[in-house]
Structures are given as structure tokens and as C-alpha cells.
N, C-alpha and C positions, 0 to 999 in steps of 0.2 A: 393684229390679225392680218394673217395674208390676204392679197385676193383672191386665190383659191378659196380658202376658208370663206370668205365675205357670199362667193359668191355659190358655195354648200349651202348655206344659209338661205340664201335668196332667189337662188334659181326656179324660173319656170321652165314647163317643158318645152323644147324646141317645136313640138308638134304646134302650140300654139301662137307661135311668131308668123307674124305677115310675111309671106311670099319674099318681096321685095325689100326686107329689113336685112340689112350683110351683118355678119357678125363673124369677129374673129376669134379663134382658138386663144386661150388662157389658162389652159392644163386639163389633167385628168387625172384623175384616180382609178384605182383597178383594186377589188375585195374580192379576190376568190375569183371567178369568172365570170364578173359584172364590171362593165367598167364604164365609166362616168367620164364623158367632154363637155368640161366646158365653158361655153361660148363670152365673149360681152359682145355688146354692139354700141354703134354712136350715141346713142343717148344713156349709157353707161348701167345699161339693164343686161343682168344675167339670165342665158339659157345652158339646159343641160340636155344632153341627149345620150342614153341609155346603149349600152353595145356588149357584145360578149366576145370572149375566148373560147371557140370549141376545141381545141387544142392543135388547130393546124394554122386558124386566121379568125382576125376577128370578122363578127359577123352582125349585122343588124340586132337590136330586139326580134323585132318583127320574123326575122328568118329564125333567131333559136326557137320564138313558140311556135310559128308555124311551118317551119322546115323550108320554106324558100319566100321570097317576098312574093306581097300579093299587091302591092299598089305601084305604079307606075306613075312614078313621081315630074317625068319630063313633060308628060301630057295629062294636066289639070284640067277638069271641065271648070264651064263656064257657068 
């Protein structure tokens, strides 16, 4: 088994990872215009984070269903 594969299998969503956990890039897959990064980090746990093809660039989830992003990810409340 790859560790692409391994980590199909196992990944959580990136939405749920603490702020300050780094995680590096480990491949992607693309089915049609969905396409899947992803992540491991130091302690050798999988995340995946969700993207599309509108046929010019990829773009967020969050921008294909709602047409532009709505969260402003640099400024987190406390």
C-alpha cells in the first residue's frame, strides 16, 4: 500500500487540525473536478483538504459552493 493510499484511508479533514500543527504535502488526486491534498504531519497523522477545478484554476471548496470565500483565515478570533 502507498502512502497515498494509506492515507485515502485515514485522513481527517484539514478543517479539524490545530492551528499550529505544520503538515506537509504527500500527493493528490483529482476525480472529475474534485480534487483531494494530502497533508501528513510530525506525528505521522493524515489530513485531506477538499479543492476544485472551475476550468480556469483551482479553487477552494468553500468558493465552488459559495462563489467566493467567506472566512478570513489570517484573522481568527479569540
Amino acid at each position: 500500500m502507498t502512502e497515498l493510499e494509506k492515507a485515502w484511508q485515514n485522513a481527517r479533514s484539514i478543517e479539524s487540525k490545530e492551528e499550529h500543527t505544520r503538515a506537509a504535502i504527500i500527493g493528490r488526486t483529482q476525480r472529475g473536478d474534485r480534487i483531494c491534498v494530502f497533508y501528513r504531519d510530525a506525528s505521522g497523522n493524515y489530513w485531506y483538504e477538499t479543492r476544485f477545478w472551475n476550468g480556469r484554476e483551482e479553487i477552494s471548496e468553500e468558493e465552488h459552493i459559495f462563489g467566493r470565500r467567506l472566512r478570513n483565515y489570517s484573522r481568527r478570533r479569540r
